[in-house]
PAFIBA-417641 format. One record per residue (C-alpha): residue in one letter; x, y, z; residue number from 1. Coordinates in nm, 3 decimals, padded with zeros to 5 digits, m for minus. Example, Ala and Ser with C-alpha at 12.3 -4.5 7.8 and 13.67 -1.06 7.14 Angstrom:
<node><code>A</code><px>01.230</px><py>m00.450</py><pz>00.780</pz><pos>1</pos></node>
<node><code>S</code><px>01.367</px><py>m00.106</py><pz>00.714</pz><pos>2</pos></node>
END
This chain:
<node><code>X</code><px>00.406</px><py>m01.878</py><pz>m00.298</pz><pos>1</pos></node>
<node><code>X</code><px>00.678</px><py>m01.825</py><pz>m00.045</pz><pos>2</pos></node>
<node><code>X</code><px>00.706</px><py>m02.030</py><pz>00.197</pz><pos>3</pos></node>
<node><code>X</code><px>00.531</px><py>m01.947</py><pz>00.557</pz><pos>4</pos></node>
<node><code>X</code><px>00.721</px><py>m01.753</py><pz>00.801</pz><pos>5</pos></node>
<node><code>X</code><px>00.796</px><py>m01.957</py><pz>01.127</pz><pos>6</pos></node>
<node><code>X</code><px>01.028</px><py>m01.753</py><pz>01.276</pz><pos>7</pos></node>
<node><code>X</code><px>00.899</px><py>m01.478</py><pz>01.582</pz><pos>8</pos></node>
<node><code>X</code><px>01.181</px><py>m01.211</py><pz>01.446</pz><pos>9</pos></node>
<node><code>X</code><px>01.115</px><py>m01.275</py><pz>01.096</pz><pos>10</pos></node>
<node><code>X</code><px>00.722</px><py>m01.232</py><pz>01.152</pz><pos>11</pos></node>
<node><code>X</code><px>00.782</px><py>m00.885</py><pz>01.348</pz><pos>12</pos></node>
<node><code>X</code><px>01.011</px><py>m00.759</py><pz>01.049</pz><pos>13</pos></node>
<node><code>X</code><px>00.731</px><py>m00.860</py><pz>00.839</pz><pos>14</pos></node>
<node><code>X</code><px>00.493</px><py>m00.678</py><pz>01.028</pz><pos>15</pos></node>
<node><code>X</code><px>00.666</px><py>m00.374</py><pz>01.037</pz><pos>16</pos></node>
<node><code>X</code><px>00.779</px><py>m00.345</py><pz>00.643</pz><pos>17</pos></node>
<node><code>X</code><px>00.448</px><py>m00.379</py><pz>00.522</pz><pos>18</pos></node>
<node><code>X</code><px>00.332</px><py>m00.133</py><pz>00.784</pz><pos>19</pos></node>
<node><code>X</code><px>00.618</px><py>00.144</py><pz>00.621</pz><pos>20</pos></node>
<node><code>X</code><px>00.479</px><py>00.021</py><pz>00.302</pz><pos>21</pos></node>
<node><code>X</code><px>00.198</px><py>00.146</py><pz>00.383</pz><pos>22</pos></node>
<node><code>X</code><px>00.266</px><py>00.434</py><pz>00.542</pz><pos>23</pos></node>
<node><code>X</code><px>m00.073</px><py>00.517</py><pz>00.662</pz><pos>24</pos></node>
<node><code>X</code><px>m00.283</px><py>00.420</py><pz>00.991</pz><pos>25</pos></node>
<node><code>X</code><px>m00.444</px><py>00.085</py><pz>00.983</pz><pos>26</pos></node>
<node><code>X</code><px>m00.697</px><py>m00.097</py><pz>01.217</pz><pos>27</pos></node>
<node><code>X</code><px>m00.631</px><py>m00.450</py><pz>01.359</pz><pos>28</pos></node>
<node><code>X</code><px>m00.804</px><py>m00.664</py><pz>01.161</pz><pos>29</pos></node>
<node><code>X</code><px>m00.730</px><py>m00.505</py><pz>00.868</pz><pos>30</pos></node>
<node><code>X</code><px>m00.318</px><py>m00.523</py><pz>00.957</pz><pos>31</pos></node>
<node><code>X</code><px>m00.434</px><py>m00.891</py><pz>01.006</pz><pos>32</pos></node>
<node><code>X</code><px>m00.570</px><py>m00.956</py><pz>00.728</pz><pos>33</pos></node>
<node><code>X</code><px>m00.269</px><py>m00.809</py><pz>00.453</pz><pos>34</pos></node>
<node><code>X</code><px>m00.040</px><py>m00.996</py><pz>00.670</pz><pos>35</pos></node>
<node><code>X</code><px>m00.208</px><py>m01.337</py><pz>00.673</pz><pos>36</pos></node>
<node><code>X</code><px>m00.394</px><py>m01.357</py><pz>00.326</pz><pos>37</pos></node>
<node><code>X</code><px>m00.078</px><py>m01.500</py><pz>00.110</pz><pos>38</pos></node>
<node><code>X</code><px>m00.037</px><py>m01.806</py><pz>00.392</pz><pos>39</pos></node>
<node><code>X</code><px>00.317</px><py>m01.589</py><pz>00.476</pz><pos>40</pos></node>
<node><code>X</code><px>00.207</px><py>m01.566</py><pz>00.857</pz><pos>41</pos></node>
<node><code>X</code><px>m00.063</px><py>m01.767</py><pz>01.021</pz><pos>42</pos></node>
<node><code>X</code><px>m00.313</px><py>m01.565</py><pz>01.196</pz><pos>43</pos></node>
<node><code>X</code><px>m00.217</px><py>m01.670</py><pz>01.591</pz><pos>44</pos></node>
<node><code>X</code><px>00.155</px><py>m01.608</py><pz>01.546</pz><pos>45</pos></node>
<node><code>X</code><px>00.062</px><py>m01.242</py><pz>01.362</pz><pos>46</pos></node>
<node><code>X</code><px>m00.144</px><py>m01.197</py><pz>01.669</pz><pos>47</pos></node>
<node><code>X</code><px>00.129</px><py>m01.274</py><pz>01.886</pz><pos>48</pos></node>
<node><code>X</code><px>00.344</px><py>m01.047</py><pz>01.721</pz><pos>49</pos></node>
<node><code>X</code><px>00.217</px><py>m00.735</py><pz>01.678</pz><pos>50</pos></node>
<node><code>X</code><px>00.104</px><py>m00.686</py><pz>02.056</pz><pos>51</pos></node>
<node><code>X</code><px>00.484</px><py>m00.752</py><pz>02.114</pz><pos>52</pos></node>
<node><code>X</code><px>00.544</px><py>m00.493</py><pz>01.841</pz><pos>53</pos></node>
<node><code>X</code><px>00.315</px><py>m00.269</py><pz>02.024</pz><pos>54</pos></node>
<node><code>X</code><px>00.439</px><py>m00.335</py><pz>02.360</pz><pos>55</pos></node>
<node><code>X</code><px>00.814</px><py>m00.276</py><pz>02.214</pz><pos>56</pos></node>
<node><code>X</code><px>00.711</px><py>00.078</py><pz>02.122</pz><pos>57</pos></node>
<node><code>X</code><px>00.751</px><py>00.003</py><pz>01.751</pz><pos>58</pos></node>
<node><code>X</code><px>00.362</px><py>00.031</py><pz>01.644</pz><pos>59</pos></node>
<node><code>X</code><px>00.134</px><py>00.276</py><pz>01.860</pz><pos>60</pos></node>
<node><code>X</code><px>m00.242</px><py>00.351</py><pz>01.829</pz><pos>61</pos></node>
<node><code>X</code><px>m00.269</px><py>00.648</py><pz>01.613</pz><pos>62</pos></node>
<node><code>X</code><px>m00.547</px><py>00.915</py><pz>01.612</pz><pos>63</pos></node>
<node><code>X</code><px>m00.725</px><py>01.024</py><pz>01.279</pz><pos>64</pos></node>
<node><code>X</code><px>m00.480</px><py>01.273</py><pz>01.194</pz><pos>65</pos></node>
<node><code>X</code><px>m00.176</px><py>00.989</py><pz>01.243</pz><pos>66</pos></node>
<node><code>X</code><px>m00.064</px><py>01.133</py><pz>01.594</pz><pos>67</pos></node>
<node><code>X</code><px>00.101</px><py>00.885</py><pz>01.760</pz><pos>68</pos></node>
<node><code>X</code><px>m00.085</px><py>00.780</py><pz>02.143</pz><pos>69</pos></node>
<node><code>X</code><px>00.035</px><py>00.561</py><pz>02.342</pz><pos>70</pos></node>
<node><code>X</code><px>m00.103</px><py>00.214</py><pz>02.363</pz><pos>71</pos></node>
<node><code>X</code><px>m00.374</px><py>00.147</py><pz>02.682</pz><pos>72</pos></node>
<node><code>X</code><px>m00.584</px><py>m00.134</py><pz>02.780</pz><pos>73</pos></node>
<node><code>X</code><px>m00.930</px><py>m00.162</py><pz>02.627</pz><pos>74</pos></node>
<node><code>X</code><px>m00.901</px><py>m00.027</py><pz>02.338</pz><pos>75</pos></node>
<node><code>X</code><px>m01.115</px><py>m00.065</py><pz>02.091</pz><pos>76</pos></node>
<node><code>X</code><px>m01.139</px><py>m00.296</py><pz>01.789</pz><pos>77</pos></node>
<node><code>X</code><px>m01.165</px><py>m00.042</py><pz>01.538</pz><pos>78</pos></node>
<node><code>X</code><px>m00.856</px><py>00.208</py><pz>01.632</pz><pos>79</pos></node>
<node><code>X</code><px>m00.583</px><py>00.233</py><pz>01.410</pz><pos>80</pos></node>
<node><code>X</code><px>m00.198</px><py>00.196</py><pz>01.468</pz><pos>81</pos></node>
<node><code>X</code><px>00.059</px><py>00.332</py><pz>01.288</pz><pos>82</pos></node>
<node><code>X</code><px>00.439</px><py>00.273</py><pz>01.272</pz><pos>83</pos></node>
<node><code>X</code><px>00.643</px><py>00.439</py><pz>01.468</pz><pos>84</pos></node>
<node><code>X</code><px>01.022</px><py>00.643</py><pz>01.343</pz><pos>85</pos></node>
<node><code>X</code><px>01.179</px><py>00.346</py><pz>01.576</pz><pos>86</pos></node>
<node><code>X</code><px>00.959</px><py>00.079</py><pz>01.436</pz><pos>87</pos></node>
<node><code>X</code><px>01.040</px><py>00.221</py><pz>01.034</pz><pos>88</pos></node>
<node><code>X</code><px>01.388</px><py>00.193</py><pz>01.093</pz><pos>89</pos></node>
<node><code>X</code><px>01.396</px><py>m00.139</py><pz>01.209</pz><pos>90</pos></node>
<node><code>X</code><px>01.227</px><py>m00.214</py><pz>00.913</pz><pos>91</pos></node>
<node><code>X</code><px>01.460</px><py>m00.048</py><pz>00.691</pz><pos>92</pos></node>
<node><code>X</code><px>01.750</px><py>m00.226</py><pz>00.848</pz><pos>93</pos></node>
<node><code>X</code><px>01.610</px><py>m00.537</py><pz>00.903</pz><pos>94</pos></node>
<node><code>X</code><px>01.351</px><py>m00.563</py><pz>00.619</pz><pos>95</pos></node>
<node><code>X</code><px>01.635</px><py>m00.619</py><pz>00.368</pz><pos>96</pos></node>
<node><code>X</code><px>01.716</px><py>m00.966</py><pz>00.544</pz><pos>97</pos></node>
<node><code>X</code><px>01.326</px><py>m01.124</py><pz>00.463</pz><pos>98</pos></node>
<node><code>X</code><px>01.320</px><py>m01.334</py><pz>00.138</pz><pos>99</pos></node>
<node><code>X</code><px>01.257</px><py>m01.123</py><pz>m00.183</pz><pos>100</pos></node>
<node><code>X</code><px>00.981</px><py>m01.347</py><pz>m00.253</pz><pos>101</pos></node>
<node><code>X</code><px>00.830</px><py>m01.259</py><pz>00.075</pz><pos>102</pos></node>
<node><code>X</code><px>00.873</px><py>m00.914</py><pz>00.035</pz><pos>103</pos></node>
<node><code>X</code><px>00.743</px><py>m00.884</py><pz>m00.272</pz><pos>104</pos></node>
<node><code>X</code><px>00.428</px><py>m01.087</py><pz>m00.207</pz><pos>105</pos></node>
<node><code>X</code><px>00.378</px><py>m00.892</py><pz>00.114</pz><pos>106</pos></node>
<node><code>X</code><px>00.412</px><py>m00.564</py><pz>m00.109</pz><pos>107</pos></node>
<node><code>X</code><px>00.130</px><py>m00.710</py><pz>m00.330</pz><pos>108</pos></node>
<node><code>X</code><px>m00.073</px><py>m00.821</py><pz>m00.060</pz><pos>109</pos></node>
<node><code>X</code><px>m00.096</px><py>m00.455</py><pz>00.066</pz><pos>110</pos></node>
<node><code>X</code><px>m00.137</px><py>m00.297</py><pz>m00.214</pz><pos>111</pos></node>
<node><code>X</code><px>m00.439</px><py>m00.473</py><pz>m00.316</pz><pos>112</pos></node>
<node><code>X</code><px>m00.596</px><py>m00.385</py><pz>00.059</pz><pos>113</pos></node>
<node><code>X</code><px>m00.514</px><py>m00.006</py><pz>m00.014</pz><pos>114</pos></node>
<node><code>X</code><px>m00.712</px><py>00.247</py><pz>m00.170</pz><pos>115</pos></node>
<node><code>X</code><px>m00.659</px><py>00.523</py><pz>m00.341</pz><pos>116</pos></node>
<node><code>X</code><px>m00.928</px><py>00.710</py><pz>m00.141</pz><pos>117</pos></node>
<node><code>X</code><px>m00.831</px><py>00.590</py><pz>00.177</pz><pos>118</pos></node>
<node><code>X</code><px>m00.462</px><py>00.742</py><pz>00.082</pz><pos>119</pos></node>
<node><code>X</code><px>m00.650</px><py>01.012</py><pz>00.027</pz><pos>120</pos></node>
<node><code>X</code><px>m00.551</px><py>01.079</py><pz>m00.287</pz><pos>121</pos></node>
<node><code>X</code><px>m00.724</px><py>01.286</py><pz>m00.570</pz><pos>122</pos></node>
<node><code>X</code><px>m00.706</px><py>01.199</py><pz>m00.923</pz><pos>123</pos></node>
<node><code>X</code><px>m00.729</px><py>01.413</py><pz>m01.178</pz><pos>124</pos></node>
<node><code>X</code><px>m00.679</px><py>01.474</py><pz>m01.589</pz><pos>125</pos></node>
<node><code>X</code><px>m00.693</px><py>01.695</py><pz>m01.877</pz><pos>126</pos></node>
<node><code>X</code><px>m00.568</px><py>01.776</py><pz>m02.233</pz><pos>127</pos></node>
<node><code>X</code><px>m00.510</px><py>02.030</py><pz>m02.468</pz><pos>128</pos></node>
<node><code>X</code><px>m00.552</px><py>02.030</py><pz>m02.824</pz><pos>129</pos></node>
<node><code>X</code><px>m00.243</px><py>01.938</py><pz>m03.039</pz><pos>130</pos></node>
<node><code>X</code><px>m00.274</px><py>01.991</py><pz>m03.405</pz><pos>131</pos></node>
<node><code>X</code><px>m00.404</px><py>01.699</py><pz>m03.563</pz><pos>132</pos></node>
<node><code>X</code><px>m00.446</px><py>01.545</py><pz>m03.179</pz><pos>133</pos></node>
<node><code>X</code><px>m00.444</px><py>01.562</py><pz>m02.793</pz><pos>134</pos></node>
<node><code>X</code><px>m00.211</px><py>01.565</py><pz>m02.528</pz><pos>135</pos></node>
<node><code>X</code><px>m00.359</px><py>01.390</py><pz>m02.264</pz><pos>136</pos></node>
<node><code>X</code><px>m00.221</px><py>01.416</py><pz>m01.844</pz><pos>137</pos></node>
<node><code>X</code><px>m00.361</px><py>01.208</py><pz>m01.582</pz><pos>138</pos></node>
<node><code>X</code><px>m00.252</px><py>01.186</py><pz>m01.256</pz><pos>139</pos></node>
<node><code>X</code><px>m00.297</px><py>01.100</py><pz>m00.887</pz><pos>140</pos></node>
<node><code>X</code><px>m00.143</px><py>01.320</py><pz>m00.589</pz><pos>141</pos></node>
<node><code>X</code><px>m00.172</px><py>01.236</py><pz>m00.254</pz><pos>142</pos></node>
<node><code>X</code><px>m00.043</px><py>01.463</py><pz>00.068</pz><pos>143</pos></node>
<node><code>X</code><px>00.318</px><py>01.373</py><pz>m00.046</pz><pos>144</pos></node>
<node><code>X</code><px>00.239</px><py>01.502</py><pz>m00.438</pz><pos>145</pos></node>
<node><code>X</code><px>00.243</px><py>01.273</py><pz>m00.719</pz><pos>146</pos></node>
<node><code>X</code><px>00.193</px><py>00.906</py><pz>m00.711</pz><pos>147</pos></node>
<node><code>X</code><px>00.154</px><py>00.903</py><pz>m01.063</pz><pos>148</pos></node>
<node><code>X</code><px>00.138</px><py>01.104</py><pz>m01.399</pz><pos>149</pos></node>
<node><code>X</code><px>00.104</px><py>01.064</py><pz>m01.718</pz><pos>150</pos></node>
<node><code>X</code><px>00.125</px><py>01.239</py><pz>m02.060</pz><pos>151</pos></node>
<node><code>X</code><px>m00.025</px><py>01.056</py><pz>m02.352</pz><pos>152</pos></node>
<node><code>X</code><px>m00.055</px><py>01.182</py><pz>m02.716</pz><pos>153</pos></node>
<node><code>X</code><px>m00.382</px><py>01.076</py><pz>m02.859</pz><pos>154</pos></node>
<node><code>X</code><px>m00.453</px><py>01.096</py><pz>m03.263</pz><pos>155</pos></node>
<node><code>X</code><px>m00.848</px><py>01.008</py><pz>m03.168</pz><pos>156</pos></node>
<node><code>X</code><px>m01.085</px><py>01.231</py><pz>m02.999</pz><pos>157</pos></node>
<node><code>X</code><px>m01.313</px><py>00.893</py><pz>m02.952</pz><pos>158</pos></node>
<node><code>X</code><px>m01.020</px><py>00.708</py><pz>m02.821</pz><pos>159</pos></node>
<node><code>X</code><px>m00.948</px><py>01.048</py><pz>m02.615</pz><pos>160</pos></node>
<node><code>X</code><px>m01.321</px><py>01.028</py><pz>m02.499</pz><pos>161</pos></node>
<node><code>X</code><px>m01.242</px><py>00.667</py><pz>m02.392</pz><pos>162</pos></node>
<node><code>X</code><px>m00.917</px><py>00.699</py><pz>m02.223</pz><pos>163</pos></node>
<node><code>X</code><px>m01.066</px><py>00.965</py><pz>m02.011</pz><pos>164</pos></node>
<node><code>X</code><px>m01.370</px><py>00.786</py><pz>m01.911</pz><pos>165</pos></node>
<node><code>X</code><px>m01.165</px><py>00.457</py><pz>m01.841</pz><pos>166</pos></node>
<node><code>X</code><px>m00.927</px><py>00.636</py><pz>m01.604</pz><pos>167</pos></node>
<node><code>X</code><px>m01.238</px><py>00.801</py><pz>m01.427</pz><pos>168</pos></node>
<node><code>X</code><px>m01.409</px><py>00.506</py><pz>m01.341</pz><pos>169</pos></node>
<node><code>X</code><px>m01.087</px><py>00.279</py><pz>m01.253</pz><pos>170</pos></node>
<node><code>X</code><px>m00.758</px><py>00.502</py><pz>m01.146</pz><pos>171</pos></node>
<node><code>X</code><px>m00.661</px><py>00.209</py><pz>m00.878</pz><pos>172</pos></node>
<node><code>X</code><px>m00.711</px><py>m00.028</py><pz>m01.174</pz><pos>173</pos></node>
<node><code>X</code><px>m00.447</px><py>00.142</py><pz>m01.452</pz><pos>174</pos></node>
<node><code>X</code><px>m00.251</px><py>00.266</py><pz>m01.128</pz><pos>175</pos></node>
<node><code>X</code><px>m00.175</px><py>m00.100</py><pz>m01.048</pz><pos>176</pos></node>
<node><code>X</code><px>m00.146</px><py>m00.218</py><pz>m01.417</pz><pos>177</pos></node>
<node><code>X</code><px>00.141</px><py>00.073</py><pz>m01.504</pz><pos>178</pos></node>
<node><code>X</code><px>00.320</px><py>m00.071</py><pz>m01.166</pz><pos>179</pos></node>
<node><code>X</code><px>00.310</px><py>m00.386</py><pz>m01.250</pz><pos>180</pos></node>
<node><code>X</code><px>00.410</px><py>m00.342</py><pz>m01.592</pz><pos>181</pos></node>
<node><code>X</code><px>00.708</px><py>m00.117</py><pz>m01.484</pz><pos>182</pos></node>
<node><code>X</code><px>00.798</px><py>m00.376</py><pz>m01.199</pz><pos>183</pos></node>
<node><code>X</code><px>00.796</px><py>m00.683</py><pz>m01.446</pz><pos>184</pos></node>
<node><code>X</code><px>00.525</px><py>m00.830</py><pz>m01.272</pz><pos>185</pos></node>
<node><code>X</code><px>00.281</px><py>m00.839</py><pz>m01.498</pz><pos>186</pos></node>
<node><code>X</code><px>00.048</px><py>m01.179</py><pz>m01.366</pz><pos>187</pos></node>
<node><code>X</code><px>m00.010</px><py>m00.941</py><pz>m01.060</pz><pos>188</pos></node>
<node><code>X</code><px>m00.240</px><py>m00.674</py><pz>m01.308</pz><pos>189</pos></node>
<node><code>X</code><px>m00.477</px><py>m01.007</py><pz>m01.308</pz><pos>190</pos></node>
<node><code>X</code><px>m00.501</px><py>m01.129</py><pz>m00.935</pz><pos>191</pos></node>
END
């Protein structure tokens, strides 16, 4: 495990690259929680930070359709925020300069708080008969368009009959397994 951040600066660019990793709004304590679960950031300084974050104009408060509102006092627990274009390029620039080990275990950390749902994605598959088998597509789209799709040629209509039913009831599940096995990282297909 990397080793903790210390470092006000180096927290914020934290902060804000997983938040453009993410690319979608995010309450508090669930911001909190990615950032702090890997021992990167303790809790207090992540506090600390991302109210200077908001105050600097590089996260606001976002609405349900991702509009960004300004920040005002009181608000409430369960609001989301949302990076702003100032705050993603910092993190573009900046984001570079963090560890690779701490980027990379921040990217993990993320991804195992996001769902596919809450991305709003839809997943979806079919096949077509090919001869003595089956072509077999599955993919996932979100608002962007695909996150991932795949064209399989299956001699089996049982293992066809399987495949499909395994990629219905787990898409995040082989959606993190093919990154991780395209990324090299294959230990994270277990955590």
């Amino acid at each position: 495990m990397p080793s903790p951040l210390r470092e006000k600066n180096e927290i914020k660019i934290f902060i804000l690259f997983l938040l453009d990793k993410i690319g979608y709004p995010l309450d508090y304590n669930t911001i909190g929680s990615i950032v702090v679960q890997d021992g990167i950031v303790r809790f207090f300084d992540f506090a600390d930070a991302f109210y200077e974050l908001v105050d600097a104009g590089h996260v606001v408060r976002a609405e349900n359709d991702g509009e960004q509102l300004p920040l005002h006092a009181g608000s409430e627990s369960d609001e989301k925020y949302i990076i702003t274009d100032t705050g993603r390029e910092v993190a573009h620039v900046l984001g570079e300069n963090l560890m690779v080990t701490v980027r990379e275990q921040g990217t993990r950390s993320a991804l195992r708080h996001l769902s596919l749902q809450s991305l709003g994605a839809a997943v979806d598959q079919n096949y077509e008969s090919l001869g003595d088998g089956y072509l077999y597509h599955c993919s996932i789209k979100d608002k962007n368009g695909d996150v991932l799709a795949v064209d399989l040629r299956v001699d089996d209509r049982r293992m066809l009959e399987r495949i499909q039913q395994n990629f219905a009831d787990k898409p995040e599940i082989i959606y993190r397994g093919i990154l991780a096995l395209l990324s090299g990282d294959v230990n994270y297909i277990f955590e």
